[in-house]
N, C-alpha and C positions, 0 to 999 in steps of 0.2 A: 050716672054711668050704669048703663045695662049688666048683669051680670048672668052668665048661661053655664050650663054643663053639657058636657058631650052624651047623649043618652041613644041615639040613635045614627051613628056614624053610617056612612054606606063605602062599603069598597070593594070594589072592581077590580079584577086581573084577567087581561088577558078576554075581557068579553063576558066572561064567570063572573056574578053577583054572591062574593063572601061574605057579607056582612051579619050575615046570620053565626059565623064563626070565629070572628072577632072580637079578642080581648082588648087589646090596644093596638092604636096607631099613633106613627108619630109622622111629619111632612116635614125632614129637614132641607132646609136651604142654608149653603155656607158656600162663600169666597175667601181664596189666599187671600191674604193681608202681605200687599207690598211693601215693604221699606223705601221709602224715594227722597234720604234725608242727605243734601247736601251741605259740605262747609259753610260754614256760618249758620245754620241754624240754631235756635236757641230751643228747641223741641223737637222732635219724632216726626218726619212727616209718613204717611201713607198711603197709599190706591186702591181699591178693591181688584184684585185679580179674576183669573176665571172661578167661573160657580163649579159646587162639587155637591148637587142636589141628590136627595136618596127619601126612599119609604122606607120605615122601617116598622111591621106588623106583626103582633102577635095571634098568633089561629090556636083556637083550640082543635088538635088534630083532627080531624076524619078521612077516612077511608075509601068510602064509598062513594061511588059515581055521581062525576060531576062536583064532586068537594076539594078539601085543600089538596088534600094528597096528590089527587087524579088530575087537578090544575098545572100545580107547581113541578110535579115530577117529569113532567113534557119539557118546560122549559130550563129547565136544569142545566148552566151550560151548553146550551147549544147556538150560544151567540147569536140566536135572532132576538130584537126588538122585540116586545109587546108592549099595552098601553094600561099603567095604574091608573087609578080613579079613584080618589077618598074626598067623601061630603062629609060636611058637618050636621047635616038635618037629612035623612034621608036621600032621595032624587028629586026634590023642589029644592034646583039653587034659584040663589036669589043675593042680593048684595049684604044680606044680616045673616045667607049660610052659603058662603064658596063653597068648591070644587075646586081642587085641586089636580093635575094628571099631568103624567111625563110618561115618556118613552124608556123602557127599563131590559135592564139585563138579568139574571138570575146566577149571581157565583158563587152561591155557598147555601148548601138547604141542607137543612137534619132532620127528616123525616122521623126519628125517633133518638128521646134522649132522655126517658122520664124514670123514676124512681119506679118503684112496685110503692103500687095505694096513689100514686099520684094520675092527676090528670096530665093525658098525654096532648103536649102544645107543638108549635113549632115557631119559632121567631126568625122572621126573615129580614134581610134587609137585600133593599132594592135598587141600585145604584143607578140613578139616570142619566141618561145620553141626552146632554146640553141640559137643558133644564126645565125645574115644574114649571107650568104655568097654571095662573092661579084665574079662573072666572065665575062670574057673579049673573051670569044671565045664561 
């Protein structure tokens, strides 16, 4: 079995190539868990519900034109769509390093929130409309 580290992730918001400011990323994908257990059952049964997909990134902050800051603070609430993008290798996918991208909203940014002596981050998370899709070409 192959074994890999994430060393070079690439992530996209919005058209904006962050990746140069990224500490972590994570691609969640999760659905309700139905209950659909009728009389007589001798166990639990279940369904997968609707998906409730989300990015969730950590930036070490910047400021300056064309970074995190100057990104994110546009779409801040303002209820339009844009489009994430996080690779496992760079911008060569391929089927040994997906892509992943959804279509996302922005409902909660903290532009600052760091200690004095601390590196200043920002951890967002990205809630998407229907769901990621995952591709290999």
């Amino acid at each position: 079995m192959a074994k890999t580290y994430i060393r070079n992730a690439w992530v996209r918001i919005n058209s904006v190539d962050l990746s140069d400011h990224v500490r972590l990323v994570t691609v969640n994908q999760t659905a309700d868990e139905l209950e659909v257990t009728a009389m007589g059952a001798y166990g639990r049964e279940r369904l997968g519900g609707l998906r409730d997909d989300s990015f969730s990134i950590e930036f070490y902050q910047d400021w300056a034109s064309s970074s995190v800051d100057q990104t994110l603070a546009p779409l801040m609430g303002g209820g339009s769509l844009f489009l994430v993008e996080v690779a496992t290798n760079g911008t060569a996918i391929s089927a040994t390093a997906p892509k992943w991208s959804g279509t996302a909203l922005l409902l909660s940014y903290t532009p600052i929130g760091d200690a004095v002596g601390e590196v200043a981050m920002a951890t967002v998370d990205f809630p998407v409309n229907g769901t990621i899709n995952r591709a290999t070409a």
